[in-house]
C-alpha positions as CSV (number, residue, x, y, z in Angstrom):
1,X,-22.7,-12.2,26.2
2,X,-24.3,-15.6,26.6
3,X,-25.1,-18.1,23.4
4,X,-29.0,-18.7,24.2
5,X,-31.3,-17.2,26.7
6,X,-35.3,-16.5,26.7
7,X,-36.9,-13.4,27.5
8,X,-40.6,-13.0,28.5
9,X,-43.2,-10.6,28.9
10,X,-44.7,-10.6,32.6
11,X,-48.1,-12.7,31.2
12,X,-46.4,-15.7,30.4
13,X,-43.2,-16.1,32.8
14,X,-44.7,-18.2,35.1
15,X,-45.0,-21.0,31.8
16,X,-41.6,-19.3,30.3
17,X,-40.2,-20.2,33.9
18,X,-41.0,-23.7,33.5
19,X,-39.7,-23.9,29.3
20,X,-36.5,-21.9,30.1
21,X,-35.7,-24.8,32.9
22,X,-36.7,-27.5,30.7
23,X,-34.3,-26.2,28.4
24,X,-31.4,-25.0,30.8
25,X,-31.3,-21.8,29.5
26,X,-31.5,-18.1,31.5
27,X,-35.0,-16.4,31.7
28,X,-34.9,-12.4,31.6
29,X,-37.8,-10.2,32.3
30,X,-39.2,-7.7,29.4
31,X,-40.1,-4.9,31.5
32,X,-43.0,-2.6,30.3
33,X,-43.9,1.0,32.1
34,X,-46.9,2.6,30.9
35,X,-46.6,6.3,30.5
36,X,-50.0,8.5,31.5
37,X,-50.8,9.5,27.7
38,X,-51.2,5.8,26.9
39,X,-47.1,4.9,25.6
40,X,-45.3,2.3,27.0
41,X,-41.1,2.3,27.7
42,X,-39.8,-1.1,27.1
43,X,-36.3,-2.3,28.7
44,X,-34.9,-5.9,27.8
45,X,-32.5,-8.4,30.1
46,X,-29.1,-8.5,29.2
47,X,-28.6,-9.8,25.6
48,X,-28.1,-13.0,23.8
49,X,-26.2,-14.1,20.5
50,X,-29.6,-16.1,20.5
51,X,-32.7,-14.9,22.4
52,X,-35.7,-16.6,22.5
53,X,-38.8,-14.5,23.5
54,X,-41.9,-16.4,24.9
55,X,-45.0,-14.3,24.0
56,X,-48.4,-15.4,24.2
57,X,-50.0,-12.8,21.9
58,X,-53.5,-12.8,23.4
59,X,-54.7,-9.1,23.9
60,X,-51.9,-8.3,21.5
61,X,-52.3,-4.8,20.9
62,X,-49.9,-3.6,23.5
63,X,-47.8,-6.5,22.9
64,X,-47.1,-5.9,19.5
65,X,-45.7,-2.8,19.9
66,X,-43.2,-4.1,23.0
67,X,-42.0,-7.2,21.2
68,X,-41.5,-4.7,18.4
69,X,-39.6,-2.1,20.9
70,X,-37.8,-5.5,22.7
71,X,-36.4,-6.7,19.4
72,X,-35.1,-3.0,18.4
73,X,-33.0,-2.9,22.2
74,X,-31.7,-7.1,21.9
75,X,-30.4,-6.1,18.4
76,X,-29.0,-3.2,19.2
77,X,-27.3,-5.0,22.3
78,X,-25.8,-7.4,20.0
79,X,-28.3,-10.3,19.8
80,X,-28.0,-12.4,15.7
81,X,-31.1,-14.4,16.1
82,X,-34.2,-13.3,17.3
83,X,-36.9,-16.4,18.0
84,X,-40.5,-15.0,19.0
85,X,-42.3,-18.5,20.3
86,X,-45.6,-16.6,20.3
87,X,-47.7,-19.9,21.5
88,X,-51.3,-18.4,20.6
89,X,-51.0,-16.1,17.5
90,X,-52.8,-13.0,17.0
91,X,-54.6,-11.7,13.8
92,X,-54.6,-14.7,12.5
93,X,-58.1,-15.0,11.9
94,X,-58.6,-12.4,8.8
95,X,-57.1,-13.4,6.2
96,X,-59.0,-12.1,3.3
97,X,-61.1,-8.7,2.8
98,X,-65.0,-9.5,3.4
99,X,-66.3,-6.1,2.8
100,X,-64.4,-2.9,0.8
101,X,-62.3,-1.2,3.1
102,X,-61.3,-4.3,5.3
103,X,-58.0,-4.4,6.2
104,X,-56.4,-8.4,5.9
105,X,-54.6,-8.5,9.4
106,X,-53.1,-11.3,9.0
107,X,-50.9,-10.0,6.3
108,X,-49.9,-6.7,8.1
109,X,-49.1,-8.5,11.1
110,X,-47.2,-11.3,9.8
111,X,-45.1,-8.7,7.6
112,X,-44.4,-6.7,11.2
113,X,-43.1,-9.6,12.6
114,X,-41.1,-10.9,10.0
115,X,-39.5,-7.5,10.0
116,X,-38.0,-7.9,13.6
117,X,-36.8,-11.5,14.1
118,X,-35.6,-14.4,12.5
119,X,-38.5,-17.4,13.4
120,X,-41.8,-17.8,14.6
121,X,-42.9,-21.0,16.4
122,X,-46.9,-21.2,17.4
123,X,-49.3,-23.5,17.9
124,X,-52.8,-24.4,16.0
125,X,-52.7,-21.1,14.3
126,X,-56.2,-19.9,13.5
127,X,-55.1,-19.9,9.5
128,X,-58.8,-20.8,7.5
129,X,-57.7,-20.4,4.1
130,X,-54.2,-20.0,4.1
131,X,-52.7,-23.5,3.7
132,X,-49.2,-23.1,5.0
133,X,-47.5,-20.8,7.8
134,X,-44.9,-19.5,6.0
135,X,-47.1,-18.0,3.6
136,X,-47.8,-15.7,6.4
137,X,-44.1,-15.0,7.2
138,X,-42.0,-13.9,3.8
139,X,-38.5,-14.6,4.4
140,X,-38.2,-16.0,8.1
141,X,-38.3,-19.4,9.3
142,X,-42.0,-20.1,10.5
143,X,-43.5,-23.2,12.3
144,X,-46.9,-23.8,13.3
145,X,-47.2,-26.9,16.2
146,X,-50.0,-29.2,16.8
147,X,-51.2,-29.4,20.4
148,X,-53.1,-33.0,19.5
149,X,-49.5,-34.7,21.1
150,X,-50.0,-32.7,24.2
151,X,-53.7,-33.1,24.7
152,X,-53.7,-36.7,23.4
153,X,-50.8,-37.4,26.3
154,X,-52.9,-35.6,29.0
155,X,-56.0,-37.4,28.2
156,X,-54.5,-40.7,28.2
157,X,-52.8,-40.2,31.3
158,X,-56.2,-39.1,33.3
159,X,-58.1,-42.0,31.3
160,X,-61.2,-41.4,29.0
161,X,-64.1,-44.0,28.6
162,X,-63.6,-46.2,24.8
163,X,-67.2,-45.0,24.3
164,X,-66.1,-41.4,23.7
165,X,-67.0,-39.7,20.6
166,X,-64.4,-37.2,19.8
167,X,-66.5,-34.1,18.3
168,X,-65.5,-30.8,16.7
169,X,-67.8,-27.8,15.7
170,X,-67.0,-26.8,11.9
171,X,-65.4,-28.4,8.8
172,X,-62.5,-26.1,10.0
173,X,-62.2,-28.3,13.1
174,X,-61.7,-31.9,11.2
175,X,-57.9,-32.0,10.8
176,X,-56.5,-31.9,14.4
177,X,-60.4,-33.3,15.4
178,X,-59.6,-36.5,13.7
179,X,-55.9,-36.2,14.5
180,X,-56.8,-36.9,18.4
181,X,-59.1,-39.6,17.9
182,X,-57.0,-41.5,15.8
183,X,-54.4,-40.6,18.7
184,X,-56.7,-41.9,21.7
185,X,-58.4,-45.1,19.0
186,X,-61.6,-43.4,19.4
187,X,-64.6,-42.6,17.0
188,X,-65.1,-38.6,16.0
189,X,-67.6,-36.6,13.9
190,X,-67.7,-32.5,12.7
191,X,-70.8,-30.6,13.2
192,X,-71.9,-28.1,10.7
193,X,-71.5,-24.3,11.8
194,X,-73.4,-21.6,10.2
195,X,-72.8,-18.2,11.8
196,X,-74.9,-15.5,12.2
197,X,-72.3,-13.0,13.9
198,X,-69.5,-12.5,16.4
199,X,-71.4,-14.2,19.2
200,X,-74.2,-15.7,17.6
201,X,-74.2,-19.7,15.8
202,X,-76.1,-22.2,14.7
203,X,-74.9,-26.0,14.8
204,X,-76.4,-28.8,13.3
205,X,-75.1,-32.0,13.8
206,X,-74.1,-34.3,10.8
207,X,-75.2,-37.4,12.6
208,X,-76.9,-36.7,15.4
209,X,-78.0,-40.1,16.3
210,X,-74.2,-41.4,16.6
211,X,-74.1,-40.0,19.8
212,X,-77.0,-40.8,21.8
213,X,-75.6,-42.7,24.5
214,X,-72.6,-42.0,24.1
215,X,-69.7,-39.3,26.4
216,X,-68.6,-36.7,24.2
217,X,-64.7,-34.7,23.7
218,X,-65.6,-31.7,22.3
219,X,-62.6,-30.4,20.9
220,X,-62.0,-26.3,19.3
221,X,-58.9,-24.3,18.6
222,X,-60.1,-21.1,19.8
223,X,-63.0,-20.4,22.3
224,X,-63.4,-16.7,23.0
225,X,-66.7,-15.3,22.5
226,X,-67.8,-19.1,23.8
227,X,-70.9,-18.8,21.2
228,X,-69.8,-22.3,19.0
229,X,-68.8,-24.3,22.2
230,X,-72.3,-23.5,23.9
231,X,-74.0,-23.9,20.7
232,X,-72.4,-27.3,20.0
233,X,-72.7,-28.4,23.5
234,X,-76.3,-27.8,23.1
235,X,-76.6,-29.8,20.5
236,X,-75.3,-33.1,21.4
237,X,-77.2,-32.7,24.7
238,X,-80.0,-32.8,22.7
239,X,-79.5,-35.9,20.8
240,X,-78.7,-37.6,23.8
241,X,-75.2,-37.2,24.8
242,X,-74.4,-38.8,28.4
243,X,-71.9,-35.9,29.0
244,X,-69.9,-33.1,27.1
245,X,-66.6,-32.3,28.1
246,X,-64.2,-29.7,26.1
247,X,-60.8,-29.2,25.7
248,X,-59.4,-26.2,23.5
249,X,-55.8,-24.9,23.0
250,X,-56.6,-21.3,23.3
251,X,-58.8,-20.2,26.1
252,X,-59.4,-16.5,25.1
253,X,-62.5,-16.2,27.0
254,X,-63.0,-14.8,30.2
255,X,-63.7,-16.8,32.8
256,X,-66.9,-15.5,34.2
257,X,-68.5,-17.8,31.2
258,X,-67.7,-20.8,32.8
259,X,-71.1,-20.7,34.4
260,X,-72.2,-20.5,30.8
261,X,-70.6,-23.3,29.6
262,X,-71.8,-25.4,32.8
263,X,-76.0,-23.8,32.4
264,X,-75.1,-25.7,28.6
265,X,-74.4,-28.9,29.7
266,X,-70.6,-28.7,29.4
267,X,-68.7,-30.9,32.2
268,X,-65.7,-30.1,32.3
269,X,-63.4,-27.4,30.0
270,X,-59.5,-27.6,29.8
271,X,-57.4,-25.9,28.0
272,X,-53.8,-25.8,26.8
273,X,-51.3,-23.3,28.4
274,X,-50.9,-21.5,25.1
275,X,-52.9,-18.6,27.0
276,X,-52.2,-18.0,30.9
277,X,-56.2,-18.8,31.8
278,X,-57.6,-20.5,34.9
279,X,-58.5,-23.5,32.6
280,X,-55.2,-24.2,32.1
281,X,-54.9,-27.9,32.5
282,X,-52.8,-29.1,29.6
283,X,-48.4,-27.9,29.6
284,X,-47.1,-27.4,25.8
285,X,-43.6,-27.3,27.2
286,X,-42.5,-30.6,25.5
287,X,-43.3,-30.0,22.3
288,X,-41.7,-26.8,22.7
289,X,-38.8,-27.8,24.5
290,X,-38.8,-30.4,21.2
291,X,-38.8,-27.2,19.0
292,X,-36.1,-25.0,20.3
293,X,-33.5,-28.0,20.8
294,X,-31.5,-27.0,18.0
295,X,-31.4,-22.9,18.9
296,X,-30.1,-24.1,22.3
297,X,-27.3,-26.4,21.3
298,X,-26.7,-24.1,18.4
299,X,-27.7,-26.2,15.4
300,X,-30.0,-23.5,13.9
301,X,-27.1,-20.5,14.9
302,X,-26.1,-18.8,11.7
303,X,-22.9,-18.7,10.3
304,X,-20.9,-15.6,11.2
305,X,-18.8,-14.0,8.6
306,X,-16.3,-11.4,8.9
C-alpha cells in the first residue's frame, strides 16, 4: 500500500488530474454504476495509508451518499486518514430553522461527514452565521480557504484598470469583497440586498454615485439562481457604471444564463474552478497544493500505535 494518493469522482478529475500532479501523488478513479431503481454501486482505486479525495459537492445528493460508500471500501482496504477536499461545499447555506419543521442542513451534513473521514478542506464556505468551520465539523480537522489569493493573482496577471471599483452585493459579501481590493490597491463598496425569494432581489446601492464613471469587479461567493448578480449588475448600470464585470468562486448556475447576465449589462463572468463550469477561468490548485503539503510528506500522518 502506498503512503498518499487522491481519489476523485469522474466530475472533478480533469482539475484532480492537474492537483494530484502538482503534488506528485497517484490519482484513482471512484467509479459509480447506477442501478435501474435509482441506487448506485461504488468501487474505490486501490487504497492509501493516506487518501485524499477531491470532491466538488455541487449537485451533492448522489455524491453524498458515494463519498459515504467510498470512505466505507478505503477503510475497510486499510486507509488511516481519510482527507475529503470538497472545494465547493454543500448545505452549507441553512444553518438555522426559519420556519417549524425546517430541518438545519448544515448540521446533518457536517455531522455525516465528520463521521467518515478525518479533515475537510473547502473554499469560501457559504457559512452566514456560523463564525468558524469547525463549528460545523465536531471532532475532525476542518479548514475553510479563501479564493481572494487566487483571483487576486489571476486578475493581476491579465491587468485591471486603477479606476476599478471592487463591488459586492450584501453585507455577507464585505469580508473577502474588501479582502481583494485591498489585494489589487483598489477602492470597493457593498450594496444592500433585500430578498424577496429564491430567485427574486432587490439591491440598492449604498453609494450609488461612487461609481459613475467608473469600471466595476463585481465580486459573489455563490451565483446559482443568478438573481443577485443580475440585480446588482442592474444597478450599477444605472448609476453610471462604464462596465460590469464578475468574478465568483462557485459557478452553480447553468450556463444557458449567460445571455442573462450579458441582456444585464454584465461583461464578462469568471469563475473559480471550485465547480467544473464553462466559466472556469481561475485554477485553485495552489492554494490547495499549499494545503495538502503536509498529508503528502507526512507531517499531518497520525501516530501508529500497536
Amino acid at each position: 500500500m502506498s503512503d498518499v494518493a487522491m481519489q476523485s469522482l469522474s466530475s472533478g478529475a480533469a482539475d484532480a488530474g492537474r492537483l494530484a500532479s502538482l503534488l506528485g501523488v497517484a490519482l484513482r478513479e471512484i467509479k459509480l454504476h447506477r442501478f435501474p431503481d435509482g441506487e448506485i454501486r461504488v468501487t474505490v482505486g486501490a487504497a492509501a495509508a493516506t487518501t485524499i479525495i477531491y470532491a466538488p459537492l455541487d449537485q451533492p445528493n448522489d455524491k453524498l451518499i458515494a463519498l459515504l460508500f467510498a470512505a466505507e471500501a478505503l477503510r475497510r482496504a486499510g486507509t488511516r486518514r481519510l482527507v475529503l477536499l470538497a472545494p465547493y461545499l454543500c448545505y452549507m447555506r441553512q444553518d438555522a430553522a426559519f420556519s417549524e419543521g425546517e430541518a438545519i442542513s448544515q448540521k446533518a451534513v457536517g455531522r455525516l461527514i465528520s463521521g467518515i473521514v478525518d479533515r475537510v478542506i473547502t473554499v469560501d464556505a457559504h457559512l452566514h452565521r456560523t463564525p468558524d468551520i469547525s463549528a460545523v465539523f465536531p471532532g475532525i480537522e476542518a479548514e475553510d480557504l479563501s479564493a481572494m489569493p487566487a483571483i487576486a493573482n489571476s486578475l493581476r496577471s491579465a491587468g485591471i484598470d486603477p479606476a476599478t471599483i471592487v463591488a459586492g452585493p450584501d453585507a455577507e459579501s464585505a469580508p473577502w469583497v474588501s479582502d481583494l481590493a485591498g489585494k489589487l490597491g483598489l477602492a470597493h463598496m457593498v450594496a444592500r440586498k433585500i430578498r424577496r425569494g429564491d430567485r427574486s432581489v432587490e439591491i440598492a446601492l449604498t453609494d450609488p454615485a461612487s461609481v459613475a464613471g467608473r469600471p466595476v469587479l463585481l465580486v459573489d461567493d455563490i451565483v446559482s439562481s443568478g438573481g443577485t448578480l443580475i440585480g446588482c449588475a442592474k444597478a450599477l448600470i444605472a448609476a453610471g457604471a462604464t462596465a460590469v464585470d464578475a468574478v465568483i468562486t462557485h459557478a452553480l448556475f447553468p450556463h444557458e444564463m449567460a445571455a442573462k447576465f450579458r441582456d444585464a449589462g454584465i461583461r464578462s463572468l469568471r469563475s473559480t474552478s471550485s465547480v467544473p463550469h464553462p466559466t472556469n477561468a481561475i485554477p485553485l490548485d495552489d492554494i490547495f497544493a499549499a494545503a495538502l503539503r503536509g498529508e503528502v510528506n507526512g507531517t499531518t500522518l497520525p501516530e501508529i500505535t500497536t
